[in-house]
N, C-alpha and C positions, 0 to 999 in steps of 0.2 A: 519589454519582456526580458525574461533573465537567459542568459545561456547556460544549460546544464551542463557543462563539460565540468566535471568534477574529476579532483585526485583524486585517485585512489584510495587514500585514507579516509572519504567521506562517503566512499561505495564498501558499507557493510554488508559480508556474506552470510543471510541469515535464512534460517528452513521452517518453512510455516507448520509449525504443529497441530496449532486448531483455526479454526474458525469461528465467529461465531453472528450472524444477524436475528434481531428479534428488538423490542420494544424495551426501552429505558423506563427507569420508573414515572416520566411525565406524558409517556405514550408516544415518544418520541423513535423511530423506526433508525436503527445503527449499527453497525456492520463492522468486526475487528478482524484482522488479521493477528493471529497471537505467535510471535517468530521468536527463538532462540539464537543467540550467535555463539552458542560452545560450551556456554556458564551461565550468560545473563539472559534473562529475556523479557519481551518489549509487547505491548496491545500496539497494533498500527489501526487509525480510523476513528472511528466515534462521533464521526460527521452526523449531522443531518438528514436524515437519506428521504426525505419528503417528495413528492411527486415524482418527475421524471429522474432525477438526481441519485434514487438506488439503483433505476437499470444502468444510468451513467456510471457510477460508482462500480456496481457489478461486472459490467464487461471490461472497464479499466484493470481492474483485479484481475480477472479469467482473461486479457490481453497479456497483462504483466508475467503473469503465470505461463503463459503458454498450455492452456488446456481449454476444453470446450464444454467443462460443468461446476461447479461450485465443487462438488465431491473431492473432484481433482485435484484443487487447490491444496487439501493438506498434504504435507507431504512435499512440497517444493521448497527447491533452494533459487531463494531470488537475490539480488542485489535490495538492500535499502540505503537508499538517498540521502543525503543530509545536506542541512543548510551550508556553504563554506564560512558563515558569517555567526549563526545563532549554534548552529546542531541537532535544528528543529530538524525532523523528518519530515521530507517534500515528498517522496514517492518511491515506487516503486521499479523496479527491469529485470528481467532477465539474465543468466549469466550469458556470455557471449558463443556457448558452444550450443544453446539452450531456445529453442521457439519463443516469441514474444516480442512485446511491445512495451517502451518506458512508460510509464502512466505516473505522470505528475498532479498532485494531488490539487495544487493552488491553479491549476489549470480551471480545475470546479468547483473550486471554495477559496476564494481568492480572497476574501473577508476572516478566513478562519487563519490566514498567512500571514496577512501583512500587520 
């Protein structure tokens, strides 16, 4: 298992503007975080979300967030995660002044990581 202790330069401060879950064009069930960092910005997700794996997915997100509805998520400033090695983005946390829980993505999609 990898330890996430990341610099600081791999913890982006970015603020979730949209949301969005709903069905892909092959009827596939996918879930974005759409977050800003100042200028640029970024879809987080596009997983799989098939059986149990969207409510997994979902309270990962409303963990990370620190809120207790989908609603609530836009509108937050969280930290995004990056690989120290590729720049993939691994997940999501919290700022440190801020309610939440890190939710790492390859925790539940460990095939979509490696």
């Amino acid at each position: 298992a990898r330890s996430w202790v990341l610099p600081s330069s791999l913890r982006e401060i970015a603020k979730v503007e949209s949301t969005s879950l709903g069905f892909e064009d092959h009827g596939i069930l996918t879930g974005y975080l759409h977050v800003t960092y100042g200028g640029a910005s970024q879809g987080l997700g596009g997983y799989n979300l098939s059986g149990t794996q969207a409510a997994l997915w979902l309270q990962g997100v409303l963990k990370a967030c620190g809120v207790k509805s989908w609603e609530q998520v836009r509108g937050r400033t969280i930290y995004v995660l990056r690989d120290p090695e590729t720049g993939r983005i691994e997940g999501i946390e919290p700022l440190p002044t801020e309610p939440g829980k890190r939710f790492i993505f390859a925790d539940m999609f460990p095939e979509a990581t490696s």
